[in-house]
C-alpha positions as protocol buffer text, in pm:
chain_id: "A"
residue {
  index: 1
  type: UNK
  ca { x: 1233 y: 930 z: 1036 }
}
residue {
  index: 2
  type: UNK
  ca { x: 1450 y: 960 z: 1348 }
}
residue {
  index: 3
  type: UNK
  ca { x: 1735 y: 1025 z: 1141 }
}
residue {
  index: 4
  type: UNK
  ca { x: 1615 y: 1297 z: 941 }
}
residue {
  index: 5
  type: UNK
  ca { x: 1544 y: 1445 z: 1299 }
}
residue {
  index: 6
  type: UNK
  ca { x: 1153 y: 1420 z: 1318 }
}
residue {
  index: 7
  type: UNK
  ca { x: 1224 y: 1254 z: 1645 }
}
residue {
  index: 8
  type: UNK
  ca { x: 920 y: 1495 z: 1905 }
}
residue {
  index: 9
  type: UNK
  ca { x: 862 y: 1651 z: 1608 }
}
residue {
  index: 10
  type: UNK
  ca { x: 422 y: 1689 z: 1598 }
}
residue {
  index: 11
  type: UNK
  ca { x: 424 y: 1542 z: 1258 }
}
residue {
  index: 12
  type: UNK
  ca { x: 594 y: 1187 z: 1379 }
}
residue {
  index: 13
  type: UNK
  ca { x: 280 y: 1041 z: 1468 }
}
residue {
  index: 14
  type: UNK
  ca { x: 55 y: 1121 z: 1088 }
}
residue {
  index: 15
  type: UNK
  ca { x: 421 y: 957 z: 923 }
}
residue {
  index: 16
  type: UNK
  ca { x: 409 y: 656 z: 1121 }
}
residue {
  index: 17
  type: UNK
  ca { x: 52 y: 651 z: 1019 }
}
residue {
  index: 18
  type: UNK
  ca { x: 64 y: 750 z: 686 }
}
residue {
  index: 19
  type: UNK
  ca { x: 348 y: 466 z: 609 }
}
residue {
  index: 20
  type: UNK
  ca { x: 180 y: 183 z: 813 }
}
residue {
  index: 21
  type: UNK
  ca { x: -146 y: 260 z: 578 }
}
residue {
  index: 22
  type: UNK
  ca { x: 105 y: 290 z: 238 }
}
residue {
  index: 23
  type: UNK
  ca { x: 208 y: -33 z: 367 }
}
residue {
  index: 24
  type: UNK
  ca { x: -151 y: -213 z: 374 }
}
residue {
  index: 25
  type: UNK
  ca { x: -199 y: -37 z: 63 }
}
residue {
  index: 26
  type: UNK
  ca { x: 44 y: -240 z: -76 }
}
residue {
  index: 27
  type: UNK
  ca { x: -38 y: -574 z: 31 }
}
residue {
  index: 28
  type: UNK
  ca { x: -373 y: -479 z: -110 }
}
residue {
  index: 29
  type: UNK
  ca { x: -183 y: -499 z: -429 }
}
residue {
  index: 30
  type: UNK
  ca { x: -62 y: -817 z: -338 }
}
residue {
  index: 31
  type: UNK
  ca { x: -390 y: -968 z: -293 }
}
residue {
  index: 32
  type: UNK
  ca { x: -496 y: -815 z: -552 }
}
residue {
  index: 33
  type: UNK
  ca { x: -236 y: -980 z: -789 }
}
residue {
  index: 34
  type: UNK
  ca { x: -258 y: -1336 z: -592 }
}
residue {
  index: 35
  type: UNK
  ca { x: -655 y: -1310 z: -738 }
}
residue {
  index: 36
  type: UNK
  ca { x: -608 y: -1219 z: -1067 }
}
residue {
  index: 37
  type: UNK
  ca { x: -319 y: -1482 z: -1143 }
}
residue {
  index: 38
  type: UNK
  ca { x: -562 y: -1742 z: -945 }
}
residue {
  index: 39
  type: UNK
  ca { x: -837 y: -1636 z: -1165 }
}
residue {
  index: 40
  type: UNK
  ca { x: -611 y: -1822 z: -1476 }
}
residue {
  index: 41
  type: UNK
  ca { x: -632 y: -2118 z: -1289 }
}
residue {
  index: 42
  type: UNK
  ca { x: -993 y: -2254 z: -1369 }
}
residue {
  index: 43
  type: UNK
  ca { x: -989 y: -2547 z: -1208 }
}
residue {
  index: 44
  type: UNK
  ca { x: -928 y: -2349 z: -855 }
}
residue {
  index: 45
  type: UNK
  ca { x: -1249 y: -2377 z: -611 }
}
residue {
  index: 46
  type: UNK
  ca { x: -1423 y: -2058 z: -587 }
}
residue {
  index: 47
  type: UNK
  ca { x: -1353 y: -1989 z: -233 }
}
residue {
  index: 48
  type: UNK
  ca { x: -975 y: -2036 z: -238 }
}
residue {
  index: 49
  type: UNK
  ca { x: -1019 y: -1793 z: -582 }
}
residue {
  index: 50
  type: UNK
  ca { x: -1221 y: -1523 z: -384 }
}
residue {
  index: 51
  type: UNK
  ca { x: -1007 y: -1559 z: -109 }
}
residue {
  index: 52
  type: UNK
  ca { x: -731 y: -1287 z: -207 }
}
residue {
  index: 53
  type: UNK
  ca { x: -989 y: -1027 z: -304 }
}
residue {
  index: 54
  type: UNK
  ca { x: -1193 y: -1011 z: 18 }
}
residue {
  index: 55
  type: UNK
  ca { x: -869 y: -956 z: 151 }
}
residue {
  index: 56
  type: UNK
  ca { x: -787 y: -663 z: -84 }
}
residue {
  index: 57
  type: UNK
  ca { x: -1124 y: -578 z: -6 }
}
residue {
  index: 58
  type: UNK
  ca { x: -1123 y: -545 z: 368 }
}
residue {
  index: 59
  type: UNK
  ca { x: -807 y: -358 z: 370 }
}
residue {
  index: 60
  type: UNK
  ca { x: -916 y: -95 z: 112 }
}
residue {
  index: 61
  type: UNK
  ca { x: -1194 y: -48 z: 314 }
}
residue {
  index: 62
  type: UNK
  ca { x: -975 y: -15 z: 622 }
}
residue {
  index: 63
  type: UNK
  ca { x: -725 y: 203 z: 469 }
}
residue {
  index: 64
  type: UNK
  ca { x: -1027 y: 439 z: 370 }
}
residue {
  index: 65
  type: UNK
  ca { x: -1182 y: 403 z: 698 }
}
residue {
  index: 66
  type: UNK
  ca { x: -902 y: 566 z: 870 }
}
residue {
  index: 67
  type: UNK
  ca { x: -787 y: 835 z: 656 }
}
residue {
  index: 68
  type: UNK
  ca { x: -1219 y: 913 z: 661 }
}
residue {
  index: 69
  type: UNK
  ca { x: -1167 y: 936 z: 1056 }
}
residue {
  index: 70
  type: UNK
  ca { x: -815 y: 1133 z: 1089 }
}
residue {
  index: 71
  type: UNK
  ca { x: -795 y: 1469 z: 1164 }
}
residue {
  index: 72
  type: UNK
  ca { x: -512 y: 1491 z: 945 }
}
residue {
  index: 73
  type: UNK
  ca { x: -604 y: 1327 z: 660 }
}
residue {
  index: 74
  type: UNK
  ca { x: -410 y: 1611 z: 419 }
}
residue {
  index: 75
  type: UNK
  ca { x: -91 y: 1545 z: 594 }
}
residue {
  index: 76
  type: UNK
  ca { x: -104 y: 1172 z: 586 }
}
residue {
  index: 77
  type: UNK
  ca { x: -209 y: 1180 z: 203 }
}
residue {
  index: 78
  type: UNK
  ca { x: 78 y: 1434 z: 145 }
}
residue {
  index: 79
  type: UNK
  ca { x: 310 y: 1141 z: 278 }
}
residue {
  index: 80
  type: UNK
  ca { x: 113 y: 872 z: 176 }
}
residue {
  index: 81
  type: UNK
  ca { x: 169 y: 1031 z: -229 }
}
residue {
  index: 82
  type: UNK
  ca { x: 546 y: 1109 z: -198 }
}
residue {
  index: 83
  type: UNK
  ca { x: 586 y: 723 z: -101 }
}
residue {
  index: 84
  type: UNK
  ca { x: 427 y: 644 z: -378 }
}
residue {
  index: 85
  type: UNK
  ca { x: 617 y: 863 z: -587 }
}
residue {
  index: 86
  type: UNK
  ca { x: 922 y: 738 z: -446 }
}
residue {
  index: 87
  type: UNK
  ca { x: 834 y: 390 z: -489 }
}
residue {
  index: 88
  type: UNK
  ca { x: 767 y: 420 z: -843 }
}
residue {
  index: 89
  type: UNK
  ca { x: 1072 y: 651 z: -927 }
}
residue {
  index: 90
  type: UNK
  ca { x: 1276 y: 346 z: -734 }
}
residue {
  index: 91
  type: UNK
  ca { x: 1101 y: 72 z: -969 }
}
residue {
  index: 92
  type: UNK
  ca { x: 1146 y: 250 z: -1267 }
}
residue {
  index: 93
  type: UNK
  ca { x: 1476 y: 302 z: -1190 }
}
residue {
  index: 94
  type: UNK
  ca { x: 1510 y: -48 z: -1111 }
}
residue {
  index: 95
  type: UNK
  ca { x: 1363 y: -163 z: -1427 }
}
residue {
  index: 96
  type: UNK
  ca { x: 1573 y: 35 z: -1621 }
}
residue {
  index: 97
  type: UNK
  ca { x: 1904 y: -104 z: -1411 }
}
residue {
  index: 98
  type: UNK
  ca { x: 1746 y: -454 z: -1468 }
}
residue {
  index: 99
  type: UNK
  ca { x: 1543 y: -491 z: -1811 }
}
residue {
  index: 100
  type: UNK
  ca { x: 1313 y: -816 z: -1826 }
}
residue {
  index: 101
  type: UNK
  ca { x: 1440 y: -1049 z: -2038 }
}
């Protein structure tokens, strides 16, 4: 950001915060991942299955918690959607540099 020049720029702070929550957004996806692969393991105990979602859980519910609370929730959803649009335009991209085998 402080090479595109957003350095004292009023709209600094609802980035940072708008990439820190894109961030626990996607460790959310982590977790959720880690359960769902765990959940093919039957012979897992229950808590170390459940374990991954409660974490998913309690960051969703944090993520949502403070866009609920911010003043400028438009602006930090704006951001919050063009990284996500990035990210995906990056790992298609990616995929198509890189097919599965």
């Amino acid at each position: 950001m402080m090479a595109l020049g957003y350095a004292g720029e009023t709209i600094t702070p609802e980035l940072t915060k708008a990439g820190l929550m894109f961030w626990l957004l996607l460790h959310l996806a982590v977790h959720t991942a880690a359960h769902r692969l765990q959940q093919r393991e039957a012979h897992e105990a229950l808590r170390g299955r459940a374990l991954p979602m409660i974490g998913a859980l309690l960051l969703g519910l944090y993520v949502v918690g403070w866009i609920g609370v911010d003043p400028m929730r438009g602006t930090v959803l704006s951001a919050m959607l063009a990284m996500g649009v990035g990210v995906a335009i990056l790992s298609a991209i990616w995929l198509w540099l890189r097919p599965l085998p």
